[in-house]
RODO-2510 file (C-alpha; in nm, 4 decimals, decimal comma):
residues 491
     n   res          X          Y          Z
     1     x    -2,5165     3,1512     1,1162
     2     x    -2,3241     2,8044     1,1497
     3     x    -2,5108     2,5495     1,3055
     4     x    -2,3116     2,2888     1,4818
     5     x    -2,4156     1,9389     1,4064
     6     x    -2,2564     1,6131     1,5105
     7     x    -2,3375     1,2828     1,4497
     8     x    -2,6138     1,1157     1,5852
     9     x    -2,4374     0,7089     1,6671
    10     x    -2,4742     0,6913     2,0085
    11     x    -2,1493     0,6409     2,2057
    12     x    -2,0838     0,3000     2,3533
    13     x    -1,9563     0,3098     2,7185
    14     x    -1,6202     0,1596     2,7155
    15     x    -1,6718    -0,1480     3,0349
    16     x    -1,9500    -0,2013     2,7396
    17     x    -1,6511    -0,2609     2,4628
    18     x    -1,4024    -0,4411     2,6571
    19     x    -1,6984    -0,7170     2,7776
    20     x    -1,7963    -0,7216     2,4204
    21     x    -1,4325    -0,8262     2,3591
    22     x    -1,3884    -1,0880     2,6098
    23     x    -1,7695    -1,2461     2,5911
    24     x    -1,8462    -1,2191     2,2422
    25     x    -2,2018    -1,0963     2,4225
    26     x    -2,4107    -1,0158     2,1087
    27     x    -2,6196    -0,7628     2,3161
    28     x    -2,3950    -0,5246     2,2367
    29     x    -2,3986    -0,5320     1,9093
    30     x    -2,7321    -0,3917     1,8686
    31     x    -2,7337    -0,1983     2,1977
    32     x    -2,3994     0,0412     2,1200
    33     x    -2,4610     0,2158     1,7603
    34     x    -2,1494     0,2792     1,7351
    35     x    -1,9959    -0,0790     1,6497
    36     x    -2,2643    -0,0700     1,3363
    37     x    -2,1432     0,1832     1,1038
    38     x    -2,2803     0,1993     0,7419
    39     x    -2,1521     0,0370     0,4650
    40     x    -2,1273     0,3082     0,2265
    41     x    -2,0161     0,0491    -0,0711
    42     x    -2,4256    -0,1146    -0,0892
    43     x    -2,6177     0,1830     0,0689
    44     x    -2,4929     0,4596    -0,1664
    45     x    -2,8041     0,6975    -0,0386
    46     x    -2,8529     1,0139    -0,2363
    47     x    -2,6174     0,9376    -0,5558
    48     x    -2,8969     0,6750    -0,6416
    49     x    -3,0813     1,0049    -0,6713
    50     x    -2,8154     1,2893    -0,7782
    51     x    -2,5340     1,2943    -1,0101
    52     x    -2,2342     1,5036    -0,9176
    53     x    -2,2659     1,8677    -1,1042
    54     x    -1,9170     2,0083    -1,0353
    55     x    -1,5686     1,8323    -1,0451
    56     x    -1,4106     1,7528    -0,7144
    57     x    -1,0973     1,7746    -0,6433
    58     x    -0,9494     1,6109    -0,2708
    59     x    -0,6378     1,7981    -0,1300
    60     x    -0,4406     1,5675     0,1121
    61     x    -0,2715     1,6967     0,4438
    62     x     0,0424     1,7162     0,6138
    63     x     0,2229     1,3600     0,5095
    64     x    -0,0386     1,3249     0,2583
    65     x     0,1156     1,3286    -0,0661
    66     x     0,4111     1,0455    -0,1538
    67     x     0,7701     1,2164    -0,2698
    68     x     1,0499     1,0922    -0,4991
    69     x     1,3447     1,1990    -0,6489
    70     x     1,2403     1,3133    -1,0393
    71     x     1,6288     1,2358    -1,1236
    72     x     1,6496     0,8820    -1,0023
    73     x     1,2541     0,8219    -0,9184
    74     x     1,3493     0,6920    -0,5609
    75     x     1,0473     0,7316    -0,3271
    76     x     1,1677     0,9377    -0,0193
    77     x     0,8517     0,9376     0,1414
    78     x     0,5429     0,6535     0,0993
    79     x     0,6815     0,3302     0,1508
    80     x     0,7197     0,1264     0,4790
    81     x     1,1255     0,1578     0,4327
    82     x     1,0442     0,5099     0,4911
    83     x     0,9157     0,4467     0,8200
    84     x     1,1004     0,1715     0,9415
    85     x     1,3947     0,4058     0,8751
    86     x     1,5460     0,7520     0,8867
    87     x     1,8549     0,7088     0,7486
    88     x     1,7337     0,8316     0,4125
    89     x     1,4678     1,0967     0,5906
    90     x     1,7782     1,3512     0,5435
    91     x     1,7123     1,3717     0,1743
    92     x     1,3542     1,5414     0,2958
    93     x     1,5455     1,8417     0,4178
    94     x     1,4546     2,1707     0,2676
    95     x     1,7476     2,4293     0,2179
    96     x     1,7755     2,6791     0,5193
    97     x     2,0052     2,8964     0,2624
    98     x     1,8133     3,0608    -0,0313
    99     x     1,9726     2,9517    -0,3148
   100     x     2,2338     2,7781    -0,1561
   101     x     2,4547     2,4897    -0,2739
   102     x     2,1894     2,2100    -0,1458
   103     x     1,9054     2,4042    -0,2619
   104     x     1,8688     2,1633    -0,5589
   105     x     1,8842     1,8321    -0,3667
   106     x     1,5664     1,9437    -0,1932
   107     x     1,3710     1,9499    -0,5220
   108     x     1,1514     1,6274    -0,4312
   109     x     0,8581     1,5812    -0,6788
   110     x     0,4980     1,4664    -0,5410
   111     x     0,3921     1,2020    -0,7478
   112     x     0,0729     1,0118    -0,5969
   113     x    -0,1450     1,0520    -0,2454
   114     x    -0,0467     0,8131     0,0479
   115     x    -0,3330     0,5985     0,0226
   116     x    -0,2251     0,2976     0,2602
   117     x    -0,0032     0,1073     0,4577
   118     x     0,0570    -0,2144     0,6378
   119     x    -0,3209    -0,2597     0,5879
   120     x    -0,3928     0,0367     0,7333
   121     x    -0,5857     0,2695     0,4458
   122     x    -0,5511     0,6551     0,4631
   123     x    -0,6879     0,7749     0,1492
   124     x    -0,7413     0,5123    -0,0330
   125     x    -1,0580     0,4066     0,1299
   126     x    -1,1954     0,7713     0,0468
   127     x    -1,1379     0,7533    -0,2913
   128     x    -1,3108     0,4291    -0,3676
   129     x    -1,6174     0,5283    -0,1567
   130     x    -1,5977     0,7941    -0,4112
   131     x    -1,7000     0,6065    -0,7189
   132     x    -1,8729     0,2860    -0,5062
   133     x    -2,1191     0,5560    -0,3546
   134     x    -2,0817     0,8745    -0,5185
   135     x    -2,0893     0,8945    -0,8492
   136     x    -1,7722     1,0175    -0,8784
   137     x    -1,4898     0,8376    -1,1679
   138     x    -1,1735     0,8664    -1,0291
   139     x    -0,9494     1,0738    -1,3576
   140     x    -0,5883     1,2607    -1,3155
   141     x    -0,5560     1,5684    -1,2761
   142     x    -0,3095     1,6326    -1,4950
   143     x    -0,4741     1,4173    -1,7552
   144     x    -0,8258     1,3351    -1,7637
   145     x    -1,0664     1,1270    -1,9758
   146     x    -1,3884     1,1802    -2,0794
   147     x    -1,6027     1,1390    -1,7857
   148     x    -1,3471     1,2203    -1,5100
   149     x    -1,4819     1,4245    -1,2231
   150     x    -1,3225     1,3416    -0,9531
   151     x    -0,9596     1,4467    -0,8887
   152     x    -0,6332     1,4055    -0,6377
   153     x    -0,4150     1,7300    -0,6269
   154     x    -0,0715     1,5880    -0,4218
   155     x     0,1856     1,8357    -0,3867
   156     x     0,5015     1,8537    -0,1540
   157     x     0,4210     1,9314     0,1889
   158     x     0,7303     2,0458     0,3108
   159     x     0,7202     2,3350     0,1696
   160     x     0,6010     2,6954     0,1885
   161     x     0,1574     2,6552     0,1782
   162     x     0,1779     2,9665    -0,0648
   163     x     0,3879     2,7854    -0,3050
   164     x     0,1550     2,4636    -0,3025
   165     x    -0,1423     2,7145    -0,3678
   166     x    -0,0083     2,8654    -0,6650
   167     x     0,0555     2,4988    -0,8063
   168     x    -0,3006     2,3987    -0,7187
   169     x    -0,4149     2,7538    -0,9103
   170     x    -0,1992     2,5890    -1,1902
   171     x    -0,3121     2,2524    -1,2113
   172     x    -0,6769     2,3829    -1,1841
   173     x    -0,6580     2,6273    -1,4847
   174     x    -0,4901     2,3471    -1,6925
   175     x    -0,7765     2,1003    -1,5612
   176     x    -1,0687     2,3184    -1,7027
   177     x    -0,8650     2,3669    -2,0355
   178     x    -0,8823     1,9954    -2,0325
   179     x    -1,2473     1,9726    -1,9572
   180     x    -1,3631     2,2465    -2,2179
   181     x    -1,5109     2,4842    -1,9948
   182     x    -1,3594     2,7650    -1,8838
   183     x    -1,6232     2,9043    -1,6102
   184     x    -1,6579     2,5594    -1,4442
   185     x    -1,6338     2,5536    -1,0918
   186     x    -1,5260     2,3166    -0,8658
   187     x    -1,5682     2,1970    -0,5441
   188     x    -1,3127     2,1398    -0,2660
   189     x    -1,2431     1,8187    -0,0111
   190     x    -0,9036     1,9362     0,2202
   191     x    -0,7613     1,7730     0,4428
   192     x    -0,5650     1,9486     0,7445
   193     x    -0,3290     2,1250     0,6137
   194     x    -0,4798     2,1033     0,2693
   195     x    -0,7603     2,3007     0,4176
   196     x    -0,4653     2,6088     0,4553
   197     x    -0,3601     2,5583     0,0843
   198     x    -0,7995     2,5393    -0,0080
   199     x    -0,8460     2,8851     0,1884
   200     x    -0,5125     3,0613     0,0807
   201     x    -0,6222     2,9839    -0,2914
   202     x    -0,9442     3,1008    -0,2673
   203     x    -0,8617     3,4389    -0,1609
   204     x    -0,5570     3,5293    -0,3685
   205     x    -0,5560     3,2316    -0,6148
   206     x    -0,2189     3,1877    -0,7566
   207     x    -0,0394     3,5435    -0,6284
   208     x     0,2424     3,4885    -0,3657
   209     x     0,1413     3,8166    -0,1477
   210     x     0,3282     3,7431     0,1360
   211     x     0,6180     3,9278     0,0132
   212     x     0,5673     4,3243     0,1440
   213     x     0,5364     4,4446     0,4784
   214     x     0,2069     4,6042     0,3973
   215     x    -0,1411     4,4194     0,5046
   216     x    -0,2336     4,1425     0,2282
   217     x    -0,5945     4,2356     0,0052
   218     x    -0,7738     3,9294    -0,0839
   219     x    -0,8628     3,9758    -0,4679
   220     x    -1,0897     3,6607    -0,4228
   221     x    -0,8878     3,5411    -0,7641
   222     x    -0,9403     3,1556    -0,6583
   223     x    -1,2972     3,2218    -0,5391
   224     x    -1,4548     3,2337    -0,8908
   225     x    -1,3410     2,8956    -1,0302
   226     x    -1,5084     2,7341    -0,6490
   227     x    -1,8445     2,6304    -0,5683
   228     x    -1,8053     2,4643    -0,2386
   229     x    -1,4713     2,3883     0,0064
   230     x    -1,4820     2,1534     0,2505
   231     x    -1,2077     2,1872     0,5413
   232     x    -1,1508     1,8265     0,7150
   233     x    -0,9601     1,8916     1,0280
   234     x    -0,8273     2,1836     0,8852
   235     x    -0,6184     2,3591     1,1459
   236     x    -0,7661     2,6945     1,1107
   237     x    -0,5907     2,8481     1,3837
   238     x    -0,3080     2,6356     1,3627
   239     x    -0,1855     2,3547     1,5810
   240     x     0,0628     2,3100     1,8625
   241     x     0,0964     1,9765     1,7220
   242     x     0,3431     2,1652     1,4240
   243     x     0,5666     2,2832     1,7462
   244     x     0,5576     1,9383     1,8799
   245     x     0,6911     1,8061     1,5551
   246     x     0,9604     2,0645     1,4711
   247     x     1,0790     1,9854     1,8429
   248     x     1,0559     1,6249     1,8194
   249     x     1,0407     1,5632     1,4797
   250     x     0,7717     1,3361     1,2707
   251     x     0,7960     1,0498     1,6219
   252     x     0,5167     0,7446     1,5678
   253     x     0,6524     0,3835     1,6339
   254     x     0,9493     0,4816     1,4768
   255     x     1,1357     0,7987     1,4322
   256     x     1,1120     0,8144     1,0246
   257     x     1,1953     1,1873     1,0485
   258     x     1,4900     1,3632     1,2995
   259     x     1,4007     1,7594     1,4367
   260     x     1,7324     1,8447     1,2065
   261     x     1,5036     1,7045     0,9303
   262     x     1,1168     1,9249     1,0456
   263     x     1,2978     2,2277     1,1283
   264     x     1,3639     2,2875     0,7512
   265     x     1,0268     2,3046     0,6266
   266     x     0,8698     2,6061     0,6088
   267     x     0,4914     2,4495     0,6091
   268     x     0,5214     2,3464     0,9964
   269     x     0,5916     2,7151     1,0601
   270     x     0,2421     2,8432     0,8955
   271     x     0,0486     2,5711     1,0682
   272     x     0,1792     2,7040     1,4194
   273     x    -0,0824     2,8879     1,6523
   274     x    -0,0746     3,2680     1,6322
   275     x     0,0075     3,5315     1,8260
   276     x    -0,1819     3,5950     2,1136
   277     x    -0,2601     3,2026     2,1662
   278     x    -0,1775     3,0789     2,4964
   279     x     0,0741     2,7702     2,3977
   280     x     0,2834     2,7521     2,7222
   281     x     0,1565     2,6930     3,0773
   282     x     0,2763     2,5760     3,4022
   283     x     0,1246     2,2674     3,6176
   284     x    -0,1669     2,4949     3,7853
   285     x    -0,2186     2,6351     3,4349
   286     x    -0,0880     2,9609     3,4738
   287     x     0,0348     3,1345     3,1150
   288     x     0,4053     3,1243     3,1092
   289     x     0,5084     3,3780     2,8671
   290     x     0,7287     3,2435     2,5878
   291     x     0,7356     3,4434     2,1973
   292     x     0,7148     3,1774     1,9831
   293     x     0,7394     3,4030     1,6889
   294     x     1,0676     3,4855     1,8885
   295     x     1,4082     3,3093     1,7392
   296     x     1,5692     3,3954     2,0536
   297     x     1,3137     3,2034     2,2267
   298     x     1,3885     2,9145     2,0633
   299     x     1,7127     2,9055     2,1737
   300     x     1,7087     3,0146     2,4905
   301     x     1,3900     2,7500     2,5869
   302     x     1,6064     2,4794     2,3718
   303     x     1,3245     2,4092     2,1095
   304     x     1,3795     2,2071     1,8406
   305     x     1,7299     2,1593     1,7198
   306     x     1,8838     2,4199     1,9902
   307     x     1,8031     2,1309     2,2160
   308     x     2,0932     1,9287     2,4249
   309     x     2,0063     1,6143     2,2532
   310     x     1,9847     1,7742     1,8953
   311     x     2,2835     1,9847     1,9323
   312     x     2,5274     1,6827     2,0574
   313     x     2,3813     1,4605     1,7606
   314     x     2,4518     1,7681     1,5227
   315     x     2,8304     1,7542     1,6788
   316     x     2,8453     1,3762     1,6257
   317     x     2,7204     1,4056     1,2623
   318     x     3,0005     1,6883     1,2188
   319     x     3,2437     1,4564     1,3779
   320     x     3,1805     1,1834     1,1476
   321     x     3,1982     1,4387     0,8100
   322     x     3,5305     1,5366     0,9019
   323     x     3,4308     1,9267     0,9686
   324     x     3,6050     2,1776     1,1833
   325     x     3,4637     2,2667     1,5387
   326     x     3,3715     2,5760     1,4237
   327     x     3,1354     2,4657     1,1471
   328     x     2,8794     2,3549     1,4134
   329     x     2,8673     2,7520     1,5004
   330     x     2,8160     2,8252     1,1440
   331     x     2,5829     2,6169     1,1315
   332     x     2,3601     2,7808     1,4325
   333     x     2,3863     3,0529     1,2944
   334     x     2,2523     3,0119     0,9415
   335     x     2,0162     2,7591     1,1461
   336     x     1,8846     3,1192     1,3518
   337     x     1,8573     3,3366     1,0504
   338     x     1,6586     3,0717     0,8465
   339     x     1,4135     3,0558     1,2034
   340     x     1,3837     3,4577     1,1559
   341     x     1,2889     3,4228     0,8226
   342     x     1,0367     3,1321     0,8346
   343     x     0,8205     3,2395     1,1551
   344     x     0,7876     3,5651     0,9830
   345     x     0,6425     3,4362     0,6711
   346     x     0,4599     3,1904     0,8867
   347     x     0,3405     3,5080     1,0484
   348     x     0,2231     3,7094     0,6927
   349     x     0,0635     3,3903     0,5976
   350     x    -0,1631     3,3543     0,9094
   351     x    -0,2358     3,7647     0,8348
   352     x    -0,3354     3,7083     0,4879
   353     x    -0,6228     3,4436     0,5233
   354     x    -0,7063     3,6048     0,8630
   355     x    -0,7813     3,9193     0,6056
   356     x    -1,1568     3,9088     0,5063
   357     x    -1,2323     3,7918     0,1963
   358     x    -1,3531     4,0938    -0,0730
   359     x    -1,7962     4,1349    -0,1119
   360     x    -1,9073     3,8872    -0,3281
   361     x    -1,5691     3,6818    -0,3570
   362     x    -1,7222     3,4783    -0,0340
   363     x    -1,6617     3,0955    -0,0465
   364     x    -1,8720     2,8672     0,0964
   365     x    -1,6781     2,6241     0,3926
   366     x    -1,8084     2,3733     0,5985
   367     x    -1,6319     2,1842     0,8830
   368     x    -1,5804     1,8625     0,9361
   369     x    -1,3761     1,6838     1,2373
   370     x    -1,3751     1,5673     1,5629
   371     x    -1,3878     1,6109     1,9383
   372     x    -1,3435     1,3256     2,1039
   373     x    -1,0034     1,2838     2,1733
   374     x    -0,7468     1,4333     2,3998
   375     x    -0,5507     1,7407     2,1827
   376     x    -0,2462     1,9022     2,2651
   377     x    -0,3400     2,2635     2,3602
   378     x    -0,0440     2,3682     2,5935
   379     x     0,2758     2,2979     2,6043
   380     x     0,3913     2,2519     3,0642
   381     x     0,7034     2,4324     3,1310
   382     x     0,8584     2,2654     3,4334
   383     x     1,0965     2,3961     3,6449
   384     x     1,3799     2,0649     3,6718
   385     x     1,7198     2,0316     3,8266
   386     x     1,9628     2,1964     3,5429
   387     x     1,6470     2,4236     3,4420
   388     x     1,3372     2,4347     3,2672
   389     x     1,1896     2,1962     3,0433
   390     x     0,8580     2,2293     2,8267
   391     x     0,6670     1,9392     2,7349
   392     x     0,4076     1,8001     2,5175
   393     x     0,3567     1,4983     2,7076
   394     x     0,3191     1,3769     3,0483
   395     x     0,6810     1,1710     2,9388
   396     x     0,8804     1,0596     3,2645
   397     x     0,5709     1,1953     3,4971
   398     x     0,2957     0,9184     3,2995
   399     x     0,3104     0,7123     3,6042
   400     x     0,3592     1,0029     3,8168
   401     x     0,0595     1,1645     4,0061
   402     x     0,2109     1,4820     3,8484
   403     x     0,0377     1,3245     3,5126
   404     x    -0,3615     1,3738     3,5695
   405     x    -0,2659     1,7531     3,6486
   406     x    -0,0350     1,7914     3,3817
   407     x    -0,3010     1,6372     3,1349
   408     x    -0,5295     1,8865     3,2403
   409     x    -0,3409     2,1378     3,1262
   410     x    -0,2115     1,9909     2,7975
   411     x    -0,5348     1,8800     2,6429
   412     x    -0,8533     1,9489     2,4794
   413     x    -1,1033     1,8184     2,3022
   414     x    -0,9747     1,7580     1,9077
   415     x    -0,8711     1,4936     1,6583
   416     x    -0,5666     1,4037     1,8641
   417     x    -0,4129     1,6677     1,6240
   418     x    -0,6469     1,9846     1,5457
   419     x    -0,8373     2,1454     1,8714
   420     x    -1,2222     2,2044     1,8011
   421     x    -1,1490     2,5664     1,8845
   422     x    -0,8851     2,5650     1,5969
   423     x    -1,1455     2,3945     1,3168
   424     x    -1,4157     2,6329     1,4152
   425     x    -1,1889     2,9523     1,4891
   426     x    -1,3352     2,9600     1,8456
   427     x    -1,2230     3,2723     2,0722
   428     x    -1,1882     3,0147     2,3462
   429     x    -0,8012     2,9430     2,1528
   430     x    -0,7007     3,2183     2,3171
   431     x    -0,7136     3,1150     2,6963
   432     x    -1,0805     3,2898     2,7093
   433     x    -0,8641     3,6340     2,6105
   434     x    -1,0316     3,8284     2,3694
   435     x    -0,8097     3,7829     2,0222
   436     x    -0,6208     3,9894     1,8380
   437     x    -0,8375     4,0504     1,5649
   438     x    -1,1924     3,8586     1,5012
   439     x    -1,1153     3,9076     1,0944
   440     x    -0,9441     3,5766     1,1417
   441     x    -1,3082     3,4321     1,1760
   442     x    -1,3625     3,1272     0,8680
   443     x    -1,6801     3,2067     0,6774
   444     x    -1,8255     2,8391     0,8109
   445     x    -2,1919     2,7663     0,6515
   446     x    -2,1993     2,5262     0,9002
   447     x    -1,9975     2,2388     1,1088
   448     x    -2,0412     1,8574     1,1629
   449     x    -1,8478     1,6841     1,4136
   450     x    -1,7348     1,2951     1,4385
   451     x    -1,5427     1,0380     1,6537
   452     x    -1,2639     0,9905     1,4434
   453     x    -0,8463     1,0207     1,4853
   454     x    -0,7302     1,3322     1,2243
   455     x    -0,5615     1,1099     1,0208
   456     x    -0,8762     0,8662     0,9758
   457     x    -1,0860     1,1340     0,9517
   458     x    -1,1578     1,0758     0,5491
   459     x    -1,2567     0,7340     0,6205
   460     x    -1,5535     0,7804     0,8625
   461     x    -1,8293     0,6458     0,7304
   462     x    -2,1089     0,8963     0,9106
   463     x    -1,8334     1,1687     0,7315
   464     x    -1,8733     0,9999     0,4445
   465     x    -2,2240     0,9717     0,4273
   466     x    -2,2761     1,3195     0,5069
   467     x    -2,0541     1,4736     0,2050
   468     x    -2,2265     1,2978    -0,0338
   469     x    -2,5300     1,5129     0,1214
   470     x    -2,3636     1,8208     0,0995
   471     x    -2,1838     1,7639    -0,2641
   472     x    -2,5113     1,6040    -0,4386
   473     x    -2,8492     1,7744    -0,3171
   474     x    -2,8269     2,0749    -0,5018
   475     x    -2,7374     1,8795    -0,8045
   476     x    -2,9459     1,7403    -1,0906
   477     x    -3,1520     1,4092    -1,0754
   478     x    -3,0119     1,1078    -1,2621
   479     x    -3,2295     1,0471    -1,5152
   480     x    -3,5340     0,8533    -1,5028
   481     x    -3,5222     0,9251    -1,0763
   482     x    -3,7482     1,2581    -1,0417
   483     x    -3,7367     1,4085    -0,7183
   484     x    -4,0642     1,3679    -0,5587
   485     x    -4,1538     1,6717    -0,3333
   486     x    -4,4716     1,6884    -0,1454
   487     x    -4,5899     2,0442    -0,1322
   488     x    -4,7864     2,1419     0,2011
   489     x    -5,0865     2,3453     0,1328
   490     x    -5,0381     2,7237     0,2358
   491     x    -4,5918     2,6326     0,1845
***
């Protein structure tokens, strides 16, 4: 059973908003809901009445975490020169050669979450509604003080999920060593792709069984050490959003990250949609039918750094180093074998937490995220002079009547990130096909939606509010606050 709620703040119509803005009419104010969030630092609600009973531990997403150097301690990733920039974003390149001569350049260490920037706060807000209105104290994970139960796992995002889960399973042993009880369980706030990491965990805790060709059986090993998980814009069945940013690369105000830079990590691969989604379309909506888990498709539909524009700036950087012509087909090549290899881990990944999880090793999710805002669901293929293109965007068409069609087609209702039908593992992901296999189906207790961007998500308020519900009600009263429970005759 998973009942769907959603918030209750009415919506505010937007001629509403913009007369607000131009009038300063205060009859908005109290007629749109939506403009009067809570203040979760003075109305703390139930942690007046519950302390927390099990440590929590917050897993940031894709981006989340900031990355340095450990040699030199020079932040790669988590400071505005990292965005205003690239030039340095090469450094965040993950070897496409196993064990190859670059291999240990890429060894970037996560050292603390990306909590803010140019006033804008990510996670920081979170975690100090956390301790203002929870309960929680704020200790690290690696070494906490008496007292301590709350808890920020970073880890490098780049890289393979599997490997981030078998740190987590590492850090979370160590961390009930530390607290001096070794059958404590904890519970589980993930963000997006932390919600991947959260699920792989729980069903094969820190085992790396992505290695045979054989089908992958959950031993529920991570499952035992957690009480509740829960998945915040978690891409469940992935995002097209991870095919938009391997072809485009990480592309905001600035371009802090180049498609020669994305196409190395292995993480965008897992978070891709599965087989059997419908991710390409043409302007009526029609399925066009492209194998993404295809290398030669890839090339031949000039995705990512097979692309015009990528493969003349690859030339130009090979120009510059001094290397022979022939080093750019070298190059392709190793580029090709390193695609093989990384869609078909992506593709054992998305088989092992699709496998269900063993009786009585269940873990109890809930959902949080949004549905408010347009969500790239399908890629348009057009058919151009010089041949076809595929795009994520309406690009040259916005102010083209081509656009409203072509929006059709690429949107849904999401986070601007994560589709609905991907946080709740909806059939409706797969074009209204039936899919492959419904073992892929997330063991949701239940779902709560907001109107929130994915990467503000942690900061609602109404989210807020509501995980403080669902952490502290089960818990034990603070002392000298009694619940009081009026018992109906004949209940």
């Amino acid at each position: 059973m998973n009942p769907l709620l959603r918030s209750s703040t009415p919506k505010c119509p937007f001629f509403a908003v913009a007369l607000l803005a131009a009038t300063g009419c205060s009859f908005f104010l109290f007629g749109c809901g939506i403009l009067k969030k809570p203040d979760l630092s003075r109305a703390n609600g139930i942690a007046r009445l519950r302390k927390p009973q099990h440590p929590l531990v917050v897993i940031p997403g894709f981006l989340g975490s900031k990355l340095r150097d450990p040699k030199t301690g020079k932040v790669l990733w988590g400071t505005m020169g990292n965005i205003l920039s690239h030039d340095q974003s090469y450094r965040l390149a993950c070897p496409i050669v196993p064990d190859g001569p670059d291999a240990g350049e890429a060894n970037l260490e996560a050292f603390a979450i990306y909590d803010s920037l140019w006033g804008v706060e990510y996670y920081r807000k979170s975690l100090r509604i956390l301790w203002q209105a929870g309960g929680y104290q704020l200790g690290d994970i690696q070494h906490p003080r008496p007292g301590d139960n709350a808890f920020v796992f970073v880890y490098d995002w780049r890289k393979d999920i599997v490997d981030s889960a078998q740190r987590l399973a590492g850090a979370l042993e160590k961390l009930k060593r530390s607290l001096g009880d070794p059958d404590i369980k904890f519970d589980l706030l993930a963000h997006s792709q932390g919600g991947l990491l959260a699920r792989y965990y729980a069903k094969y805790g820190s085992a790396d069984v992505l290695g045979g060709e054989s089908p992958s059986r959950p031993t529920g090993d991570g499952a035992k050490n957690l009480n509740k998980v829960i998945l915040l814009g978690t891409p469940n069945q992935g995002t097209l959003e991870a095919l938009k940013i391997l072809h485009q690369g990480v592309k905001k105000v600035f371009r802090p990250m180049p498609p020669a830079v994305t196409f190395t990590m292995p993480a965008l691969y897992e978070m891709l949609p599965p087989s059997g989604t419908t991710n390409f379309a043409n302007l009526d909506g029609k399925p066009v039918p492209i194998d993404l888990y295809d290398p030669d498709s890839w090339v031949r539909e000039k995705l990512s750094i097979f692309s015009d524009e990528q493969q003349e700036a690859i030339y130009r950087q090979v120009q510059k180093g001094g290397a022979s012509p022939s080093y750019l087909e070298t190059r392709n090549t190793k580029s090709r074998e390193f695609l093989a290899r990384a869609l078909a881990r992506a593709q054992r990944f998305q088989a092992a937490l699709a496998a269900p999880a063993p009786l009585g090793q269940e873990v109890a999710f809930y959902a949080f995220g949004s549905d408010c805002i347009p969500t790239l669901k399908t890629a348009v293929v057009m058919e151009e002079k010089g041949g076809r293109r595929i795009y994520f965007e309406p690009g040259r068409y916005r102010r083209d009547q081509v656009a409203d069609r072509m929006a059709k087609v690429l949107f849904g209702p999401g986070d601007g990130t994560v589709l609905m039908e991907s946080l709740l593992d909806l059939p409706e992901i797969y074009g209204g096909a039936a899919p492959p296999s419904r073992e892929a189906a997330v063991n949701l207790n239940s779902a709560f939606f907001v109107c929130e961007s994915h990467g503000l998500l942690p900061n609602d308020p109404i989210f807020q509010n509501n995980l403080f519900y669902l952490l502290l009600y089960g818990s034990d009263p603070i002392s000298g606050h009694a619940p009081a429970l009026a018992e109906r005759a004949g209940s």
